[in-house]
Backbone as CSV, one residue per row, in Angstrom:
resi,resn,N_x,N_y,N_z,CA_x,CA_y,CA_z,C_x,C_y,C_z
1,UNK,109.325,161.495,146.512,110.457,161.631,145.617,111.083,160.248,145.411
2,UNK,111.447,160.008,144.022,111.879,158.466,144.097,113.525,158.671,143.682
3,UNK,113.825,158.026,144.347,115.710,157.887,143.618,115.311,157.301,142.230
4,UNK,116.864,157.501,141.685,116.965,157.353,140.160,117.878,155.973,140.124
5,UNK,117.743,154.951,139.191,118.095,153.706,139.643,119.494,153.702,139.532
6,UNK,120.709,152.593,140.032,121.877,152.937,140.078,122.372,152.972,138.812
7,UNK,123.626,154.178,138.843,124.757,154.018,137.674,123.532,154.593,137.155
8,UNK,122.670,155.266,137.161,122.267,156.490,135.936,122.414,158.034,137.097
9,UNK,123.358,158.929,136.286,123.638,159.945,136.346,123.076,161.174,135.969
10,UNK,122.894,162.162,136.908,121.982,163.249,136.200,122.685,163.858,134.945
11,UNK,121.972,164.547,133.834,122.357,164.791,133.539,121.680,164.428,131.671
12,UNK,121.956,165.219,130.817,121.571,164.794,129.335,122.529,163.902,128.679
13,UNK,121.013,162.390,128.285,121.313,161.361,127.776,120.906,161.222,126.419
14,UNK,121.919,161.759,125.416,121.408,161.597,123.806,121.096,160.198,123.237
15,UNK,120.188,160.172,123.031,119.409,158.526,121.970,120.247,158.647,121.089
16,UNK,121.251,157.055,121.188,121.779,157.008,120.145,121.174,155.825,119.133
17,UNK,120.378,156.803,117.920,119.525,155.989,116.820,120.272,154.580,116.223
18,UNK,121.153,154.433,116.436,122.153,153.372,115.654,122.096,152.266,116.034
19,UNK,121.984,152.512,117.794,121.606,151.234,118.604,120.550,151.540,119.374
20,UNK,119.414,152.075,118.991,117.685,151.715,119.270,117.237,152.091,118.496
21,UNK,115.909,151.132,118.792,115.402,150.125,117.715,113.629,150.101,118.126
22,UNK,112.590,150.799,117.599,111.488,150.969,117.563,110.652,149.836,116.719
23,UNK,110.042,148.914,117.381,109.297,147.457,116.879,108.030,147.769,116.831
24,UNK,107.197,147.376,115.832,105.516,146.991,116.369,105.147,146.070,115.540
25,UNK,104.131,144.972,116.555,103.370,143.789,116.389,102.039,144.226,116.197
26,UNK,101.384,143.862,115.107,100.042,143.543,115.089,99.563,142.363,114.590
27,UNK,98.593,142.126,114.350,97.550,140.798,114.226,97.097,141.006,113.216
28,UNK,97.323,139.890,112.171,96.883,139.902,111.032,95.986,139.211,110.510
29,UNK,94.850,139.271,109.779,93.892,138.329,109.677,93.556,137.390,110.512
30,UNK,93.538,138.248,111.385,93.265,137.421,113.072,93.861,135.888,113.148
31,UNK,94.715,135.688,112.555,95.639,133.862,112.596,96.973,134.089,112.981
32,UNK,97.702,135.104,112.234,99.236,135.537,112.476,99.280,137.171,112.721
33,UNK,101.035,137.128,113.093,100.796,138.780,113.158,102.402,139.382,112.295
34,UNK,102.266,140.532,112.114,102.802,141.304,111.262,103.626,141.706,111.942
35,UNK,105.360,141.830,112.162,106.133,143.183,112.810,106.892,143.337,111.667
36,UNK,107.091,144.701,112.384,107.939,146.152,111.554,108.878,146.795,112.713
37,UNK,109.138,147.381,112.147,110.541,148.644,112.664,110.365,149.700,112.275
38,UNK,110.795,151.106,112.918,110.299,152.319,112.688,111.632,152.745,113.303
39,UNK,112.531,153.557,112.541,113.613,154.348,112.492,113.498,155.460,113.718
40,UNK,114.161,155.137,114.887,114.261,155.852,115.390,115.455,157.249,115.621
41,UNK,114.902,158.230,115.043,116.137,159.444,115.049,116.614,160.434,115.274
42,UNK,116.458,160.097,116.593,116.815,161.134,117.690,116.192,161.397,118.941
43,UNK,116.480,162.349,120.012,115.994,162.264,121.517,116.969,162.054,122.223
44,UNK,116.008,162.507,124.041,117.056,162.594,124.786,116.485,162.516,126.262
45,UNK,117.307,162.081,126.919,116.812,161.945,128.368,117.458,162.425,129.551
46,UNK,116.548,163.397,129.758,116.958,164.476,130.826,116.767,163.597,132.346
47,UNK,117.840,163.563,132.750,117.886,162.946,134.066,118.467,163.824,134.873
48,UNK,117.148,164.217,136.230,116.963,164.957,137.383,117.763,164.408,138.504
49,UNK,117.360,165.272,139.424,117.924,164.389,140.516,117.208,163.300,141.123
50,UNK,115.834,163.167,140.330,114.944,162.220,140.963,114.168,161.743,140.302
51,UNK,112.892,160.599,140.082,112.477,160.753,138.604,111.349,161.644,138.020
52,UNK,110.775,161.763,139.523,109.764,163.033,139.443,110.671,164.470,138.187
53,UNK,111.874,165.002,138.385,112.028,165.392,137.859,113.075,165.596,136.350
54,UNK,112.606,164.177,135.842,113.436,163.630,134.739,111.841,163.167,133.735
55,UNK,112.927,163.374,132.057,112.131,163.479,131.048,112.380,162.643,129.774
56,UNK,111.941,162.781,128.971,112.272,162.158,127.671,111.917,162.108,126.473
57,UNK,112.483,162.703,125.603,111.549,162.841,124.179,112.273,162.082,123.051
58,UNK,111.546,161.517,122.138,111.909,160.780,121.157,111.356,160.892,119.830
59,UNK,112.201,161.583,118.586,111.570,161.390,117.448,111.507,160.474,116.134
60,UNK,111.197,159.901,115.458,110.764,158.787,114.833,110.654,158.557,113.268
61,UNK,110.908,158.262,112.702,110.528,158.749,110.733,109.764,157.322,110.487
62,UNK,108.269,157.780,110.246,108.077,156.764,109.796,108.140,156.034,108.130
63,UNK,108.663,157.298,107.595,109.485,156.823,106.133,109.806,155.884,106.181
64,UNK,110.329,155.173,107.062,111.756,153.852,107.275,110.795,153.129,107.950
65,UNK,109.612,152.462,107.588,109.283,151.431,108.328,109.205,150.418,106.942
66,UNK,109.720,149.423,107.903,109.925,148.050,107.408,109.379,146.914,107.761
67,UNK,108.823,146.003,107.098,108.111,144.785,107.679,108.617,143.164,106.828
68,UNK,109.267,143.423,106.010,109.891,142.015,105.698,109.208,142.381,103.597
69,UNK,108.453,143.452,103.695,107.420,143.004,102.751,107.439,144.486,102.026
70,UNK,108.214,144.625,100.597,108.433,145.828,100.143,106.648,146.466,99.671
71,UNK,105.985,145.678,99.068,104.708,146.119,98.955,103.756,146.346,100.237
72,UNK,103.801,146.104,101.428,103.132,145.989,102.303,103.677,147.403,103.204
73,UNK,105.170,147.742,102.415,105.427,148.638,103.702,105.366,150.070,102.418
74,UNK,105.354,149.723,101.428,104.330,150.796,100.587,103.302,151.246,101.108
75,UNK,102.447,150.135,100.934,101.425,150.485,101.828,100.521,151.796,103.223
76,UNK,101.874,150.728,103.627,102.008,151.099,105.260,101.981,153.051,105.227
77,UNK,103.503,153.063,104.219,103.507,154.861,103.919,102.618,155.766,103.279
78,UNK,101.897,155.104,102.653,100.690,155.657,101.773,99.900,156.403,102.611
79,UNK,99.033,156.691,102.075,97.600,157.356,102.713,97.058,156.417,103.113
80,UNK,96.851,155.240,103.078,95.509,154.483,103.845,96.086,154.387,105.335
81,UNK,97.286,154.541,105.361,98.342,154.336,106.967,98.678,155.652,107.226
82,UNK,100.356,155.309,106.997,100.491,157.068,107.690,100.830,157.855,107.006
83,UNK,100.588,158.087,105.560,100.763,159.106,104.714,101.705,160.232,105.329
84,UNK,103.321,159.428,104.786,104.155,159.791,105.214,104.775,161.140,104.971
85,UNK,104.199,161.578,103.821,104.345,162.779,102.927,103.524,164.459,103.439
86,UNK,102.332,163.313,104.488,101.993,164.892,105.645,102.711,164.312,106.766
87,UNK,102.594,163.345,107.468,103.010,163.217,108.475,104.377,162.744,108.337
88,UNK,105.368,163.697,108.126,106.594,163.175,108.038,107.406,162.698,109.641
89,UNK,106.847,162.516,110.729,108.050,162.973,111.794,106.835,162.378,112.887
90,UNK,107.057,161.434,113.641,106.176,160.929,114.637,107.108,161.315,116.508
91,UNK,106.537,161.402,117.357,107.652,162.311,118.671,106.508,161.760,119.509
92,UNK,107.042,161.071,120.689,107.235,160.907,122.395,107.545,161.830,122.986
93,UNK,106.686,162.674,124.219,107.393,163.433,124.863,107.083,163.162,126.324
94,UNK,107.295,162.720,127.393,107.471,162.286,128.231,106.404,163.514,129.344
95,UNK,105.673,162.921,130.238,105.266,163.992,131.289,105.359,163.626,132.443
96,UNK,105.632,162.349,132.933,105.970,162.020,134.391,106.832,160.651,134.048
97,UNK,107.583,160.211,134.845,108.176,159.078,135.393,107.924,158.611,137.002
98,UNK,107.598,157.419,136.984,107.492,156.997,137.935,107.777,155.332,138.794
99,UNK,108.386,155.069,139.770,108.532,153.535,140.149,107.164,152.901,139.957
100,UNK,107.735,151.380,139.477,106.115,150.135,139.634,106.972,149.188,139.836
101,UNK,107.444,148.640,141.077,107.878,147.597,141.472,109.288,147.985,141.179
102,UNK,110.085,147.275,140.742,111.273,146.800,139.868,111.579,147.669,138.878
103,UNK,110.634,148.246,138.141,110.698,148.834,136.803,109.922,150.168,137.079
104,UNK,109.666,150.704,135.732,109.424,152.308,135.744,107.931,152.421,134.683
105,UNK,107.351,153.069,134.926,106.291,153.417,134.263,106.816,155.064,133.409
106,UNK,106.759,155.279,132.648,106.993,157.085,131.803,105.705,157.042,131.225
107,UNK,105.173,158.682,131.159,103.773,158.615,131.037,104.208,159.720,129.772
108,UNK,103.695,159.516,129.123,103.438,160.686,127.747,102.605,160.772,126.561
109,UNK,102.871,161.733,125.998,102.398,162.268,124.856,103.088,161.592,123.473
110,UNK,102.276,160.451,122.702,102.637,160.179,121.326,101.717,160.510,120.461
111,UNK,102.429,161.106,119.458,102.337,161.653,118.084,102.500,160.669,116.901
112,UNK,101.677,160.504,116.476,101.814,159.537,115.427,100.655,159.564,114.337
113,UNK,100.661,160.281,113.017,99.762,160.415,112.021,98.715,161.763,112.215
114,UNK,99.996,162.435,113.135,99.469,164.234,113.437,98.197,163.869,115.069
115,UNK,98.244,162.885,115.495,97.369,162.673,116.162,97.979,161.859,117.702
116,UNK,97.723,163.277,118.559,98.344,163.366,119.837,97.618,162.359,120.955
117,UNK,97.995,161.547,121.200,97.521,160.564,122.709,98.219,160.096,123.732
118,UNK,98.231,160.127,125.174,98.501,159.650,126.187,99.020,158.352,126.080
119,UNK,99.948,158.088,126.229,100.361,156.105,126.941,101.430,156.091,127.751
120,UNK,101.616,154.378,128.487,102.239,154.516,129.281,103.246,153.614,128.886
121,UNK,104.316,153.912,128.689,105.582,152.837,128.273,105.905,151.979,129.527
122,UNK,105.886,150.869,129.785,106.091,149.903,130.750,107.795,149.875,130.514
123,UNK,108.847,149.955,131.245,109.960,150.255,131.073,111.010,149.859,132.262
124,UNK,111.874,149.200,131.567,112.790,148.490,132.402,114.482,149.452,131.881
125,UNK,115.042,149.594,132.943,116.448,150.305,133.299,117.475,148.840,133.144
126,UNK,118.133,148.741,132.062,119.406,147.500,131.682,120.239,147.679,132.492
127,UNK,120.695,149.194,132.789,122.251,149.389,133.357,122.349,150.370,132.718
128,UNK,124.225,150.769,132.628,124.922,151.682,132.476,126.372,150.531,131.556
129,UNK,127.257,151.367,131.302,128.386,150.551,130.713,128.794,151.479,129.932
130,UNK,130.489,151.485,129.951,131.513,152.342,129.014,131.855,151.956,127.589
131,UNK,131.298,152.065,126.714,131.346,151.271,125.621,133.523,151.471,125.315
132,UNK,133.686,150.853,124.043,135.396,151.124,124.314,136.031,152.448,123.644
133,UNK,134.958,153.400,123.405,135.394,154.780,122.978,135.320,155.873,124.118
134,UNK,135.121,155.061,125.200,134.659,155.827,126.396,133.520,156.596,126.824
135,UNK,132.595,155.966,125.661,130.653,156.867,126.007,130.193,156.015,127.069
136,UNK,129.687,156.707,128.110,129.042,156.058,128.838,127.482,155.650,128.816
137,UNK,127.085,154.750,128.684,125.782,154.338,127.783,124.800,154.100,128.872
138,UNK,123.239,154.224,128.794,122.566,153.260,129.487,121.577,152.938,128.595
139,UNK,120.735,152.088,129.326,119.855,150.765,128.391,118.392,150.875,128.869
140,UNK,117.825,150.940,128.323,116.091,150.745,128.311,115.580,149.851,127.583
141,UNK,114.496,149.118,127.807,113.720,148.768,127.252,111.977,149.369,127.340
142,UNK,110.967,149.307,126.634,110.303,149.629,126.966,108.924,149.068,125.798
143,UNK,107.710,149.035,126.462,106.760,148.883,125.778,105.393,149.195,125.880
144,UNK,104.120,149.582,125.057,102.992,150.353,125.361,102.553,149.037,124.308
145,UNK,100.679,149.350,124.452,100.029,148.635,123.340,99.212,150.469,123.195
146,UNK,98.699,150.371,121.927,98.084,151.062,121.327,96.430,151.110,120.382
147,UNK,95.745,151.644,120.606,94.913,151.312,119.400,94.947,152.332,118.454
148,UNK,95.378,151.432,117.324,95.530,152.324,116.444,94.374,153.216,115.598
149,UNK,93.199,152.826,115.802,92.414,153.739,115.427,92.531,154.644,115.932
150,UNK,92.648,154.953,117.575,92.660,156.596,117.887,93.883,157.321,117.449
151,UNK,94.377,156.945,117.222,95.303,157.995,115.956,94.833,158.019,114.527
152,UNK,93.566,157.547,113.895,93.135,157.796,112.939,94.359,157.148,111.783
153,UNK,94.349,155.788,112.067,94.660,154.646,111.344,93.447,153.786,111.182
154,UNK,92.842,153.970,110.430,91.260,153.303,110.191,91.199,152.528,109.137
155,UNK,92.094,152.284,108.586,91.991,151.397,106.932,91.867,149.992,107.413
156,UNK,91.476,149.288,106.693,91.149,147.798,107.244,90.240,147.466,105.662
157,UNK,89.988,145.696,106.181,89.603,144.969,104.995,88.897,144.069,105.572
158,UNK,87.505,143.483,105.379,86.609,142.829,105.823,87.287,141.564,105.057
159,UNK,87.338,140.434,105.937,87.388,138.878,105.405,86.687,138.272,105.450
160,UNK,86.650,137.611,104.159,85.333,136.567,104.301,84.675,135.870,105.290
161,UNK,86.022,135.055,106.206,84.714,134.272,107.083,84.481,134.749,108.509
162,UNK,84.661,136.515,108.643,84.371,137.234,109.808,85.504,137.848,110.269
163,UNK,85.458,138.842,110.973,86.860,139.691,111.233,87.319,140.808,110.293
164,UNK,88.431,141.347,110.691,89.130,141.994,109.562,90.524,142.002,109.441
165,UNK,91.207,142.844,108.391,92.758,141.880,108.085,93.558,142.416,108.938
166,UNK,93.365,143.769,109.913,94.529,144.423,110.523,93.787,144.562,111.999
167,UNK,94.286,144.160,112.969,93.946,144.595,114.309,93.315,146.098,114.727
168,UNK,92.736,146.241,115.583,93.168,147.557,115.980,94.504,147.889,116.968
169,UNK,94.324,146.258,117.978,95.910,146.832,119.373,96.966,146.436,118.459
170,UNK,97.907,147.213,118.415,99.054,146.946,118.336,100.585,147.089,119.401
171,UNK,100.811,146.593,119.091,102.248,146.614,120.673,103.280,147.134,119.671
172,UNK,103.965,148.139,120.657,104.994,148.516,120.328,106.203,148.390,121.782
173,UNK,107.450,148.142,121.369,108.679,147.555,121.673,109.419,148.658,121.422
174,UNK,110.346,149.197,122.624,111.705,150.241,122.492,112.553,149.323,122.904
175,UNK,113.820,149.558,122.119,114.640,149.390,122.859,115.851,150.319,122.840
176,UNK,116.386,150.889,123.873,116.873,152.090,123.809,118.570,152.062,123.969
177,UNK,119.177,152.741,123.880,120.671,152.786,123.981,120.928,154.360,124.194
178,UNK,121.531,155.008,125.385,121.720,156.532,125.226,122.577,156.733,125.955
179,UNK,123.661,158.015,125.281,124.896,158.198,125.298,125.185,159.324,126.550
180,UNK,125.834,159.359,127.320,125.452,160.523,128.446,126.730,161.971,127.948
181,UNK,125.728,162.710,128.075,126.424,163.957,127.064,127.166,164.777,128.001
């Protein structure tokens, strides 16, 4: 059984979307790389008395992804990506938590383009703090890499002098803010 780190309280912790913030990096024409943002909106984190029995789910629109680049994040929503128009609604659902040193490993289930896979968010605990309306907040960070083909993101573009224009790993970045209810 592992204790739960200090100043987090059992109890339901609502994601507040306003202040977290869903990132991903990929590699672009294998020289530079591409990030975006993905609207995170809504979830919550059930905190046990221990972490064995604490959880977390998070849902996502990928309507709202942004990359600096209004045609590129066309794109992105289309059918060759995540054809946002079936897959409206991407969700994290958490199946274990556990200590790794310092920090926390959460093991779950992501959904992303109707297509369910295992990862492990590498995840660090900020604290706790009373913001000045009196919510008591805590802080995560967290991050997985992914390949995006096994979610059946397969579009890509052969370049001339070898390679292709979109990676398959991509890293994705949480950063979390949640309100204790």
């Amino acid at each position: 059984m592992s204790a739960l780190p200090a100043g987090l309280t059992t109890g339901t912790w609502n994601i507040d979307p306003s202040h977290t913030e869903a990132s991903f990096t990929v590699r672009h024409a294998g020289i530079s790389k591409v990030r975006g943002t993905v609207a995170v909106t809504g979830g919550a984190l059930t905190v046990g008395e221990d972490l064995e029995s604490s959880a977390v789910s998070v849902t996502l629109d990928p309507s709202t992804v942004t990359t600096g680049d209004a045609n590129r994040d066309g794109h992105l929503k289309g059918n060759d990506f995540f054809d946002v128009e079936v897959f409206g609604e991407w969700t994290f659902v958490s199946k274990t938590v556990r200590e790794a040193g310092s920090s926390y490993v959460v093991v779950g289930d992501l959904t992303i383009h109707g297509v369910t896979r295992e990862v492990e968010l590498e995840t660090e605990f900020n604290g706790t703090a009373v913001d000045p309306f009196g919510n008591t907040r805590a802080g995560f960070e967290a991050t997985t890499t992914i390949s995006r083909k096994e979610f059946g993101l397969t579009w890509n573009a052969a370049l001339e002098a070898g390679g292709v224009l979109v990676a398959d790993k991509v890293r994705i970045d949480l950063d979390v803010s949640a309100i204790k209810a």
